[in-house]
Structures are given as structure tokens and as C-alpha cells.
C-alpha positions as CSV (number, residue, x, y, z in Angstrom):
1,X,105.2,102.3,104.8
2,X,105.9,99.3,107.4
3,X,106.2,100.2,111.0
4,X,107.8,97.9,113.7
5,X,106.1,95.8,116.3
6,X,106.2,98.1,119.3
7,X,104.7,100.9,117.0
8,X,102.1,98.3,116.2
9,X,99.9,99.0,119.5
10,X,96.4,99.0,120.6
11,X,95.2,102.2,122.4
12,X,91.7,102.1,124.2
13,X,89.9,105.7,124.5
14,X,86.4,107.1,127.0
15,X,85.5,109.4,128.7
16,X,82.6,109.6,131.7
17,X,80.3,111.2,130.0
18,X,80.2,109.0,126.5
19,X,78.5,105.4,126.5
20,X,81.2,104.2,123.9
21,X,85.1,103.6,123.4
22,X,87.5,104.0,120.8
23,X,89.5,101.2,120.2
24,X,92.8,101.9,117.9
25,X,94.4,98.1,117.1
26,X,97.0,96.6,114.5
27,X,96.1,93.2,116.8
28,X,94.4,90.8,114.4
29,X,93.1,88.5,116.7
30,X,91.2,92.1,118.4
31,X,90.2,93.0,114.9
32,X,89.0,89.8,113.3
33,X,86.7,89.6,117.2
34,X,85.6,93.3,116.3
35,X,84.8,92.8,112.9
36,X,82.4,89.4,113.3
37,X,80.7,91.4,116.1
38,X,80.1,94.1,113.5
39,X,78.9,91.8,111.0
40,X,76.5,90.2,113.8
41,X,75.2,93.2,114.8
42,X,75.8,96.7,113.4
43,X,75.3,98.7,116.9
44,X,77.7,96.6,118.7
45,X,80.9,97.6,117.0
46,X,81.2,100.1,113.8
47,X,84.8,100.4,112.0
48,X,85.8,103.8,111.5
49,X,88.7,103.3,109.3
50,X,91.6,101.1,108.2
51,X,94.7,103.0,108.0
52,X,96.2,101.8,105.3
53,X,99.3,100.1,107.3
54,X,97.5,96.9,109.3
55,X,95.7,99.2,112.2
56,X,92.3,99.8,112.0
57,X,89.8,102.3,114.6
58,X,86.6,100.9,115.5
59,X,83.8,102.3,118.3
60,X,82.1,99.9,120.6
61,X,79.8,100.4,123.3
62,X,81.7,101.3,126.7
63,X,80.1,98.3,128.8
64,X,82.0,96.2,126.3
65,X,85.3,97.0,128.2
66,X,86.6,95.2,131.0
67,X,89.2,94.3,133.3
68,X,89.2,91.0,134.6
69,X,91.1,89.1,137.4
70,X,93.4,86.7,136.2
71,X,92.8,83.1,136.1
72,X,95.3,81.5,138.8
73,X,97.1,83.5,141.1
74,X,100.8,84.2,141.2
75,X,102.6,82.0,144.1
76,X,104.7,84.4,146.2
77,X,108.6,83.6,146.5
């Protein structure tokens, strides 16, 4: 089965209560970060499962998702 590009997304899951995430990906450059932190260290990053068709699950621990302020700022027109 082959699925097109914008069906190809990465979906990041938490709640309050939990201290990890879910992270869904077909993104290689997210899964090939994910997997060497796994093979560093087992508690940083498991992989649930591959799905068969590029995407993969994985759990990390929650601090490990941020949000960061971008690099330069936008000029205003």
C-alpha cells in the first residue's frame, strides 16, 4: 500500500497527567534522530511499532518536546 505525501504526517500526543509523548512519524530525518537516541539509551526513546508503510510510533519522555522561537525574526511590510 503507498500513501501520498500529505497522508505521510507526524502527529505528537500527551496528556497532563503522563510524563511521556507519543510521537506518530513517516519523517526520516525524526525517525533516524529517534532511533540513535534509542540505541543510546533505552529510556530515552522506545519504538512501539513500524507500520509496515514508512511510519513508525515511538514514546519519549514529555520534557523532550519543545517549542522554540525562531531564529531571526520576520521583517514587517
Amino acid at each position: 500500500m503507498r500513501i501520498s505525501k500529505m497522508e505521510q504526517e507526524t502527529v505528537i500526543t500527551f496528556n497532563r497527567l503522563e510524563g511521556f509523548a507519543e510521537v506518530y512519524t513517516f519523517e526520516p530525518t525524526l525517525k533516524n534522530k529517534l532511533n540513535k537516541l534509542s540505541d543510546i539509551n533505552d529510556d530515552i526513546t522506545i519504538k512501539v511499532k513500524d507500520n509496515g508503510i514508512g511510519g513508525a510510533t515511538y514514546i519519549i519522555p514529555k520534557k523532550l518536546v519543545s517549542i522554540r522561537k525562531p531564529i531571526c525574526k520576520r521583517q514587517a511590510k
